[in-house]
N, C-alpha and C positions, 0 to 999 in steps of 0.2 A: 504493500500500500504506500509503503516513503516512495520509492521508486514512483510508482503513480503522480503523487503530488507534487514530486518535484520535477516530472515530467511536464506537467499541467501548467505551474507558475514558470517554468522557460517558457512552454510556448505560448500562455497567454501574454507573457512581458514581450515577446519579439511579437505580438503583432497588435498589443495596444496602441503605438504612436501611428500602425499604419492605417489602424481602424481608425482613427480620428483626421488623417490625410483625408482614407477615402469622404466622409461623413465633410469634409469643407468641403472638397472636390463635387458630391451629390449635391451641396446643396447649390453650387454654381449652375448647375444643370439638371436640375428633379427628374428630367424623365430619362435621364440614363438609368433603364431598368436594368440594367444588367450589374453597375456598382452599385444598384441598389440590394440586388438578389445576393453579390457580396456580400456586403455588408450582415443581411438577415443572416446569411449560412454560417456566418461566425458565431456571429449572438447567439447563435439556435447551439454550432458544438458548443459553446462556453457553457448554456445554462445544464445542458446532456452534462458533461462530464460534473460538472457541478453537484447534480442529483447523482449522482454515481459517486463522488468521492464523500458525498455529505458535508458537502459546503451551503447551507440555508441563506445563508448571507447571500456569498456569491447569485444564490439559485433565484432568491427573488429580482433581485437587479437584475437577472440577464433578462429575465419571463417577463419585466415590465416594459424595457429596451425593445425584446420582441416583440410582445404583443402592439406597440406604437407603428415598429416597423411595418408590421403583418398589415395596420389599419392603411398604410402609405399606400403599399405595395397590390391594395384588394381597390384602391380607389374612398376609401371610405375617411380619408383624412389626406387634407393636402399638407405640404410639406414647408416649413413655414423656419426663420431663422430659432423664434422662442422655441420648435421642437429639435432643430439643431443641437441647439445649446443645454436643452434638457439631457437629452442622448450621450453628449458631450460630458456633461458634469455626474450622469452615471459609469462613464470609463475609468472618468478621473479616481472615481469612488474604486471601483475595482483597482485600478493602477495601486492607491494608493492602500488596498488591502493586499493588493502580493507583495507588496516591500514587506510589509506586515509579516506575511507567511517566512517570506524568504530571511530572515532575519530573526527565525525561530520564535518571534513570542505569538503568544495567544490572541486572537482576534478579538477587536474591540466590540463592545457591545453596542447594538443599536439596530434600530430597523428600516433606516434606511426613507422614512413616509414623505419625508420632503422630495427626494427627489421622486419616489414615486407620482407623488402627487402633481409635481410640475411635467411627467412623463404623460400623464393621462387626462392634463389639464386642456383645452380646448382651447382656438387663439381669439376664438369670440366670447370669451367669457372673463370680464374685467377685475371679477373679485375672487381673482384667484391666489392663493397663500400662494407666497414669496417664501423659495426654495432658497433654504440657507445655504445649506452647499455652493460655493463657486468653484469655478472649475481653476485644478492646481496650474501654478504656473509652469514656463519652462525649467527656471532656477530651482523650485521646488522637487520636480521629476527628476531633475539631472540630478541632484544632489540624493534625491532617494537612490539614484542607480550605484551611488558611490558607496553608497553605506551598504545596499544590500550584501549578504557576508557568503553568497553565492554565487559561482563565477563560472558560465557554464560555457559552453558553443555547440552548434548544430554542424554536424561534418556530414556531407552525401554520402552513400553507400560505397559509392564508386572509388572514393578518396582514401577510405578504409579498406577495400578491396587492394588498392594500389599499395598502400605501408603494407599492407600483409605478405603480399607477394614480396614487396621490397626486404620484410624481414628473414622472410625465406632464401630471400639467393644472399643474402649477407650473411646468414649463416652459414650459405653453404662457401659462401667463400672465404669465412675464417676458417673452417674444416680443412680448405686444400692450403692455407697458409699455415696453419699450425704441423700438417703430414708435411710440408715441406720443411719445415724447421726441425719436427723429428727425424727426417731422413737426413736432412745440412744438404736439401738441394738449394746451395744458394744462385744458382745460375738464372736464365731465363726462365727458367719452370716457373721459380721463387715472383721475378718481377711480372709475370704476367698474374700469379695469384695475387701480388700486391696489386695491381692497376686493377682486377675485378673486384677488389674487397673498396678502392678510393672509390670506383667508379657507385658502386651500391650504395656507400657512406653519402657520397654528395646527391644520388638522389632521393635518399633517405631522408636528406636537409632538405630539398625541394620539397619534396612533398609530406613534411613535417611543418613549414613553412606555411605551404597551402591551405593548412587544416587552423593557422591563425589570421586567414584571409578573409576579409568580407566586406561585402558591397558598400558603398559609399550610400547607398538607398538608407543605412540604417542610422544617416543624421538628414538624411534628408526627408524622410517618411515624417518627422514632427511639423517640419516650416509650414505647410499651409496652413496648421493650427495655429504656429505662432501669428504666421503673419493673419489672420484673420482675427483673432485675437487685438495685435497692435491696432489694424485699422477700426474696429469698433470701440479701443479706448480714443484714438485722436480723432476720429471722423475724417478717413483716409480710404482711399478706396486703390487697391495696388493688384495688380495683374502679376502674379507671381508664374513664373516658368525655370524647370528644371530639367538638367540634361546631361547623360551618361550616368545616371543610376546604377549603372553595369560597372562601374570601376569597382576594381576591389583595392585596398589596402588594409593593413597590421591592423588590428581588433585595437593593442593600446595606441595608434595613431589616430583610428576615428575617436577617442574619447577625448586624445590630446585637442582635436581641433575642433572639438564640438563648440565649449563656450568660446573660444574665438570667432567662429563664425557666429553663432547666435549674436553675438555683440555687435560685430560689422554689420548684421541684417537690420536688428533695432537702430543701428544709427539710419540707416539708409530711410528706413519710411519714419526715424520720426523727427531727424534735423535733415534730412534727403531732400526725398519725394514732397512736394506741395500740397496744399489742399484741393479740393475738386475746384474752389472759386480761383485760389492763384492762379492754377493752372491753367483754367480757359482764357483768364486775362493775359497769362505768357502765350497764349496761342497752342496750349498741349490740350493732348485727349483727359480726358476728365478723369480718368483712372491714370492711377501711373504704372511704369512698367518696372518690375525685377526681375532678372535672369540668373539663375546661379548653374553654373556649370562644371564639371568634373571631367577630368581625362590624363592620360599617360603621358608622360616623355621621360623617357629612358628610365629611370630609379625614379623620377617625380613624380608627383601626384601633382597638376595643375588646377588649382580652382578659383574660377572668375566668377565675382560678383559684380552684375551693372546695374544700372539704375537710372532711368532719365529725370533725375531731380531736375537741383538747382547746383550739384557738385562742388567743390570747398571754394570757398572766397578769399583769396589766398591774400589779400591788401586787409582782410578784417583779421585774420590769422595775422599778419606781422604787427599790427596794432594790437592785438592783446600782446602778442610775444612783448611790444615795448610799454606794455601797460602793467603786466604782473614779471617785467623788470629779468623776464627770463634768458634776454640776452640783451649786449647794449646795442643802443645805436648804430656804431659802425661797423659791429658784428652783422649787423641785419642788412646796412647798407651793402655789405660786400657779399651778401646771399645771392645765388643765380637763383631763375624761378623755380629750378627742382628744387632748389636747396629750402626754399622760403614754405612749397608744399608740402616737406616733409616737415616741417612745423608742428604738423599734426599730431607725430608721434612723441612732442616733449610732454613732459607732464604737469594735467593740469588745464591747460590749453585747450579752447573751445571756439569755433565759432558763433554758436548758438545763442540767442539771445536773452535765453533763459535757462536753465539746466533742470530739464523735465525726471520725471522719477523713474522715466523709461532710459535714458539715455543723455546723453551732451556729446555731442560731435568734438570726438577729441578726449572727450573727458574716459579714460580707461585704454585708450590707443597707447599708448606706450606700453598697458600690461598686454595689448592683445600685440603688438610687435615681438614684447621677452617673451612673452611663450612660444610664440611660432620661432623665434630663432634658434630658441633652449632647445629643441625637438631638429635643431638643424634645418629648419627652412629659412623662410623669407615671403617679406610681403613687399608688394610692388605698388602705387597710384598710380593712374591713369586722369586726370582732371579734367574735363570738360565744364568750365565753368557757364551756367546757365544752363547746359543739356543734360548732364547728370556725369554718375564718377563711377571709373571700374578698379576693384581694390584684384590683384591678381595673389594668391597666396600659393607659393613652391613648398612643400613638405614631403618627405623623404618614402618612399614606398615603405619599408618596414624598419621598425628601431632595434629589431633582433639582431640582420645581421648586412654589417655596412662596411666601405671599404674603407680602410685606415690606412696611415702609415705608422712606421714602427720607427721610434727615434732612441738616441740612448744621449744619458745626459748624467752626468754624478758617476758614473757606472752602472746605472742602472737603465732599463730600456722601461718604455711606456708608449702606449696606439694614440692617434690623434688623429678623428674621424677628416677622411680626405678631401670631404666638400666643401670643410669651410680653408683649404689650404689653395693659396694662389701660384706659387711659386716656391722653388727650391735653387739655391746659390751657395757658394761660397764666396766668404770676407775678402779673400783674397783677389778676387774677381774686381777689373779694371771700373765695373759698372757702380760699387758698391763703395759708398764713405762714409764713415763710423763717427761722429764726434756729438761732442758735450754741448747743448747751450741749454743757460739756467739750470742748470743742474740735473739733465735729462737729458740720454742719450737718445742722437736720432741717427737713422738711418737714411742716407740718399742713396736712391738705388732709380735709375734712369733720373733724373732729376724729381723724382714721385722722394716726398720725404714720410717717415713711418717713424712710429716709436719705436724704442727697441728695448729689447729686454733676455734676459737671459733665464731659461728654463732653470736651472738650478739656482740662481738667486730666487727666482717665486716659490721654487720648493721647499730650499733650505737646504740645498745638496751642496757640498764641498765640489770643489774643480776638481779634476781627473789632473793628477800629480802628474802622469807620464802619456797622455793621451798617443793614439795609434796614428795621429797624422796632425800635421802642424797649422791647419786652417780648421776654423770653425764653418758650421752648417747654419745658415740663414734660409728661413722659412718664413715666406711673407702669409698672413693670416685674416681671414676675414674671419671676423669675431662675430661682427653685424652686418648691417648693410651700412650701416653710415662707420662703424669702427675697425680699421685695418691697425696692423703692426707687425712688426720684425721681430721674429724669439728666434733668438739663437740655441744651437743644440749640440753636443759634439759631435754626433756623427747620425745620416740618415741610412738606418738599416736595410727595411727590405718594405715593401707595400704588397695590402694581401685582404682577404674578405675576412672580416673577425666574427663571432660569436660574443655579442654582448649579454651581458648581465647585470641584474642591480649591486650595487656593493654594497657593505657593508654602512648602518646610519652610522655611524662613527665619522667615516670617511666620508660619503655622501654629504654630510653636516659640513666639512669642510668647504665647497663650493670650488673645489678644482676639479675635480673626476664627473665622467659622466657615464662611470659604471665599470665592470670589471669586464676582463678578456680572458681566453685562454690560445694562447698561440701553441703552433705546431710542436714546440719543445717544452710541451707541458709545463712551463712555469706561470702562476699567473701574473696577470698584466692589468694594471691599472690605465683606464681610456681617461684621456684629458678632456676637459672641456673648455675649449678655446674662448667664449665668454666670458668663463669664472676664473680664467687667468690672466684676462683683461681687466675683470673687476677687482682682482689682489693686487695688480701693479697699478690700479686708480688711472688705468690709461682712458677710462671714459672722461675722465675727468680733465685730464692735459689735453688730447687734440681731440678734437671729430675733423671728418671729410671736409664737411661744408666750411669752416674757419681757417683762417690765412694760419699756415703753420709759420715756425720759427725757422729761419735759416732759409726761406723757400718763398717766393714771393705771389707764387700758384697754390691755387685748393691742388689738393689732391683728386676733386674729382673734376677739375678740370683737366687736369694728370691723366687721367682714367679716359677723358674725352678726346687727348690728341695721343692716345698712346694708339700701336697698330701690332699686327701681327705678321711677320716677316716669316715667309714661306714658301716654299721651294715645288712649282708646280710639274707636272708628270713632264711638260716638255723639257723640264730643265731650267726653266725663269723664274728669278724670284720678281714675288709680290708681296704688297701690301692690304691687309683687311684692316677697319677699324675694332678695337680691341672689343668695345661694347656689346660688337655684332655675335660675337663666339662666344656660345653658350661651354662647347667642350669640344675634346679631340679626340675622338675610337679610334683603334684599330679592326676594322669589321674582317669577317675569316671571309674571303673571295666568295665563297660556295653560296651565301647569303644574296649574292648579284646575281642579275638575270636581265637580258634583255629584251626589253617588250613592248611595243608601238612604238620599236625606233631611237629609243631612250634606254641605257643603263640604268636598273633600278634596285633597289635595296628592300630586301621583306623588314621590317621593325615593328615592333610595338603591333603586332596585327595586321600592318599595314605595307604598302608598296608606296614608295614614295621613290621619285626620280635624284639622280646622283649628277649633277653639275661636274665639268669636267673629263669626264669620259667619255669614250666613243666605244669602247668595247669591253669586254671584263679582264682585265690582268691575269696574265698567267701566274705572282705570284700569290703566294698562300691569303698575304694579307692585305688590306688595302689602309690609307690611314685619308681619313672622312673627318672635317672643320663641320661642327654642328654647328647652324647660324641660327640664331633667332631675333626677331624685333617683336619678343613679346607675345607675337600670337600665332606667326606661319614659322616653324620650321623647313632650313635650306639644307641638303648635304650637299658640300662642296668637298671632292676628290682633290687630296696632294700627294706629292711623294716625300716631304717632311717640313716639319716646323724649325726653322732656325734660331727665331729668338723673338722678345718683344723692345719695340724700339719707339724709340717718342716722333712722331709726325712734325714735320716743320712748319710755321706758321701760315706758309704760304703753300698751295698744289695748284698744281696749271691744271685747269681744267681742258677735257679732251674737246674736240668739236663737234664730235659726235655722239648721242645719248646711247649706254651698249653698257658691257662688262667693265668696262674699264672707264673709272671715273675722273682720276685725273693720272697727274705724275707727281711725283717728289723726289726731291733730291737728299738722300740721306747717305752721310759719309762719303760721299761724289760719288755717290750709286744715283742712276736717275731709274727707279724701281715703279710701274705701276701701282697703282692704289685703283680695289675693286670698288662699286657701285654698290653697296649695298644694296641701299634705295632700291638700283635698279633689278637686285637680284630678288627681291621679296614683292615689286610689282609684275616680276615676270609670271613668279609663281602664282599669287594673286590673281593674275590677269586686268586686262584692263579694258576700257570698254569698245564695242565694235568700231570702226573707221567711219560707218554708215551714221554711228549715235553721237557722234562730237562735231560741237559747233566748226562751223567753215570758218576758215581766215584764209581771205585772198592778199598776193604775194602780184604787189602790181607795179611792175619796171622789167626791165629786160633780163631774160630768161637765159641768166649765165651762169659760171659754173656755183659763183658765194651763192646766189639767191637759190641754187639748188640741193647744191649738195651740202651747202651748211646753215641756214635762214631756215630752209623747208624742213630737217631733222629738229632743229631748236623748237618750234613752232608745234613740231607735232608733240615732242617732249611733255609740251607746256599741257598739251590734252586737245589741241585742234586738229582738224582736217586741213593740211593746208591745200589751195588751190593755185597754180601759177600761172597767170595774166599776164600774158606779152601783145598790146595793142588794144585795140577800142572794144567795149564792150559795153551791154546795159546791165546795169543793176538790178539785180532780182528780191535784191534783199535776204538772200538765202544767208550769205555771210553774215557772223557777230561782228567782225571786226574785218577793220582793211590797212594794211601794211604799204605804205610807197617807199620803193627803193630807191634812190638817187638821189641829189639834189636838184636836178636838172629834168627829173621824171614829174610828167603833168598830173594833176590831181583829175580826172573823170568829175563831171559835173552832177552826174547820176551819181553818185555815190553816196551811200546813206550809212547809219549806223557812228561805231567808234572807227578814226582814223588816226593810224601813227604813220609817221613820216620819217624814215629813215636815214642820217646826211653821213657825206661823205668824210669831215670835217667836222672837229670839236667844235671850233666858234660857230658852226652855225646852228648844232645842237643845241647851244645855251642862249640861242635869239629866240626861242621858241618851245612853248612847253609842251604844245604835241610831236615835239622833235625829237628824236633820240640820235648817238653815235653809233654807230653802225657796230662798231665791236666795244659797247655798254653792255655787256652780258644779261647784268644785274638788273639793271634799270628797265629792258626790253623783257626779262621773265615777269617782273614786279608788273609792265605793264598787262602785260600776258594773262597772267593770272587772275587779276583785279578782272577785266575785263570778261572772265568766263565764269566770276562768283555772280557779276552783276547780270550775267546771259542765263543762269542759271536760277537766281533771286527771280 
């Protein structure tokens, strides 16, 4: 019978939050009979097993739940928000009696009459008792999930099917390792029974791994309740949509990022999104929109939240920063606009003109930033101010088992998870300079300045008297997104997939480790946590990104912005990417390519995506693939290797032509392309047909400038260009008309925007529809303007 009950409270707790999805979801739409018939066939097993296990309690709440449903579903009662809510605040009541169950003590007394009563109460009937019951919150469900003192998970047949047989051939291949160690065959015999016993073990981890996997659905199944919820306390009406439900990740990952998201949700509809009246007065649909979406890249978990509010006010944000004194004046002055947007995450800090009880925009963003970093992610803004904001959050596929490196420092080694690690150097290295200023050592390494710090000074370790080689190991670190720094180490061992575990609260209490390891030599291993070794050296405290360092007359994340990636393409040429653009760098095994519609392509993540760079698949084993991203499209760019990273020079000629290659730079009398990003993320993209973009006529004599470089510029900008040589009438089809010459006549038929393009600077500046013929700048500025106003 335990067996029973505690079968009974797993499965009613995993599909309470989705009962109450569906049950928003019905009532957006009553006559989806079919989530309604859902719905009933739940209610109906709950109250069934309930008379079976002799839960009275349980058994009348479900049979009055039903019987409401039953009156829906027969025509004999329509479906109404007050029966919502009643229905609603009887799950609540169940919810809140399996924590009950689950947490061993005795069920509380009572019968339940109020909410009965508001179950069976009719919505034309005015004097009806007010059902005390309100239905529990998020914070209150989350937090009962935490107490509950039973930790259970649902694994498929198939999955336990698969460890069984997995534990079968692993025994069977310790069996022929151990007969080979009785016999002392240490030869081949010996390594092929080793490579059967690694090969069992590692998929033993897979799928031991898999059976802690579960769908991203199981924080997403509460939000239509939240958000239905929020919108009837503000009088907010918001179009909630959600998508990849099917992602899976780590069981303690979704719990990790549960109340971070809940938080970013509440802010959005309740310092976001507008009211129905703002909104029609800003020209929006009367409801507002949020999207929350989930999906894979590579070890990430991506998830974007958007929102067509009114997105942060970043001039009312530097005004409180200079009101509650949180940075000075010329700190603020010398903020770029990212730098001013990430505002958000100080603490404290609100835009909000009030600080509601649901939420303050700003107010709790710096806890919801340290936890998603503490877990090894990262949160990203997107700002559209006036149209609404996308918060994007990276967090890690699984926190069991992640790549590290292994570093030794004192004599002693310790893992240092590999994501938040940017770069690996020695001191000795021409790039790298060491020195003091104010009593803080910094590091310049490319002219980028970092703090710097030494692993054994923040441990307490003694230097290594006789160390195995005479340079030190520099490790540049991102801590945060806004905190980089230089820890030095003595020596950087080997890099490898660890096995974590919680350590010990003794040590854990310390706030350096970020759990225990056990590497392949059986000793164990303490994992560093690259934040809490920033917070012992008070490095939050001496630099951030966004502030002019010492010694350096650049942010650092200006640093970041002209720094490039120096790379050695299959033909043999090197180039340049911008550093921002590369996400990372694989090694993919060849077998993985395939060619199909003409294109080199890559299977990954589920998917076929095309490989930039190649024409055919390489005969060797491996190929080595530049991950690009801007955030939302993934590019694979094929190289034959990465040389180094190098600081961009203030100036790049740009090409003539819009293509792969966006400009040149001169670095160390190399004159090395520099790629298009841009152009490689709108390829992929796509852009729109030739047929759907405004005309722009190209009217002067049809030579080689006006062809082969005017007409690519033109199109660049998002026109169809047209070229006019001679008399012609005007149709008006063109947005815009371009004369080339000085000496070229203006058509008297000519309607619309007209620029005039001269041969000669002075006569450019006699005239403000004039431009110079090679004004780059001033001819795209015109460009563009001209195709928001064709478009407006």
């Amino acid at each position: 019978m335990d067996d029973l009950v505690q079968e009974f409270i797993a499965e009613t707790r995993e599909t309470l939050d989705a009962l109450a999805s569906e049950l928003v979801l019905w009532e957006q739409n009553p006559q989806d009979s079919e989530r309604l018939a859902s719905i009933f066939r739940f209610v109906h097993t709950v109250k069934g097993s309930c008379g079976f296990l002799n839960l009275p309690r349980f058994e009348r709440l479900s049979h009055a739940a039903e019987d409401v449903l039953a009156q829906v579903r027969d025509g004999r009662r329509e479906a109404s928000a007050p029966l919502v809510d009643a229905v609603l605040a009887v799950i609540d009541r169940i919810g809140e009696l399996i924590v009950v169950m689950e947490t061993g003590d005795a069920l509380p007394d009572g019968t339940d009459a109020d909410l009965i009563a508001a179950l069976r109460l009719r919505d034309d009937k005015p004097d009806a008792p007010d059902a005390t019951a309100t239905p529990v919150s998020e914070d209150a469900r989350s937090h009962a999930r935490r107490q509950a003192a039973i930790r259970s998970i649902r694994v498929p047949l198939d999955l336990i099917d698969h460890l069984m047989n997995g534990v079968s051939d692993m025994v069977l291949a310790r069996n022929e390792v151990a007969r080979c160690l009785r016999d002392e065959q240490n030869g081949a015999t010996l390594e092929n029974a080793f490579e059967r016993l690694s090969a069992c073990i590692a998929d033993m981890r897979d799928a031991i791994g898999q059976t802690r996997m579960q769908r991203i659905e199981r924080i997403f199944s509460p939000l239509p309740r939240l958000v239905r919820d929020l919108c009837a306390d503000l009088g907010k009406q918001v179009d909630l949509r959600t998508s990849g439900n099917n992602v899976e990740l780590d069981r303690e990952m979704i719990e990790m990022i549960r109340d971070p998201l809940t938080h970013i949700i509440r802010n959005a509809i309740d310092h976001g999104i507008e009211t129905p009246a703002a909104r029609l007065k800003l020209g929006k649909p009367q409801m507002g929109r949020l999207s929350i979406s989930a999906r894979q890249s590579g070890n990430q978990i991506l998830i974007e939240i958007a929102d067509d509010g009114q997105g942060i006010d970043t001039d009312k944000l530097v005004s409180r920063a200079l009101t509650s004194k949180a940075r000075s004046t010329a700190e603020i002055n010398a903020l770029s606009e990212r730098a001013r947007l990430e505002l958000i995450f100080a603490p404290g800090l609100s835009t909000a003109d009030e600080v509601t009880a649901i939420s303050g925009r700003g107010v709790g963003m710096d806890v919801v930033r340290s936890n998603i970093e503490r877990i090894g992610g990262s949160i990203d803004l997107e700002n559209n101010p006036g149209k609404g904001l996308r918060v994007i959050l990276r967090v890690p596929l699984t926190l069991t088992i992640i790549p590290c490196l292994t570093v030794r420092a004192g004599g002693q080694e310790f893992a240092m998870p590999r994501s938040a690690i940017r770069e690996i150097l020695f001191d000795t290295n021409s790039q790298v300079r060491i020195q003091q200023v104010g009593g803080c050592d910094l590091a310049h390494i490319r002219g980028e300045c970092l703090p710097y710090v030494a692993l054994e000074t923040l441990l307490g370790l003694a230097m290594e008297p006789n160390p195995a080689a005479s340079y030190r190991t520099i490790i540049t670190v991102n801590a945060a997104s806004d905190l980089r720094y230089a820890l030095a180490v003595e020596a950087v061992i080997d890099h490898e997939e660890l096995v974590v575990r919680p350590g010990a609260p003794v040590i854990m209490a310390d706030g350096l480790y970020a759990g225990t390891t056990l590497p392949d030599n059986g000793r164990p291993m303490l994992l560093l946590d690259p934040l809490g070794l920033a917070h012992r050296a008070r490095l939050n405290e001496m630099v951030r990104l966004d502030e002019p360092m010492a010694g350096d007359g650049q942010t650092a994340a200006v640093a970041e912005r002209s720094s490039a990636l120096l790379f050695r393409e299959a033909s043999g040429d090197l180039r340049l990417i911008a550093l921002t653009a590369v996400e990372r760098v694989e090694d993919v095994a060849t077998q993985r390519l395939a060619v199909a519609g003409g294109q080199v392509r890559l299977s990954i993540d589920g998917e076929s995506r095309p490989v930039i760079g190649l024409n055919a698949v390489p005969a060797d084993e491996f190929v080595k693939l530049l991950h690009l991203t801007d955030g939302r499209l993934q590019v694979l760019y094929a190289v034959e290797d990465v040389i180094d990273i190098v600081r961009l020079p203030a100036k790049v000629e740009p090409v003539a032509q819009p293509g792969l290659v966006g400009g040149i730079a001169l670095v160390d009398d190399m004159q090395l392309e520099v790629l298009d990003a841009h152009w490689l993320f709108s390829t992929l993209a796509g852009v729109p047909p030739e047929s759907e973009r405004p005309a722009c006529r190209l009217i002067g004599q049809d030579d080689a400038w006006t062809r082969n470089i005017l007409a690519p510029l033109v199109a660049a900008a998002g026109y169809r260009p047209i070229l006019v040589d001679g008399d012609f009438d005007d149709d008006g089809e063109a947005a815009i008309c371009i004369i080339v010459g000085d000496g070229a006549p203006a058509p008297a038929s000519l309607r619309g925007q007209i620029i005039r393009l001269s041969d000669s600077i002075g006569s450019a500046n006699a005239d403000s529809n004039t431009i110079y013929r090679y004004d780059r700048a001033a001819l795209l500025g015109r460009l563009i303007a001209g195709q928001q106003r064709h478009v407006a």
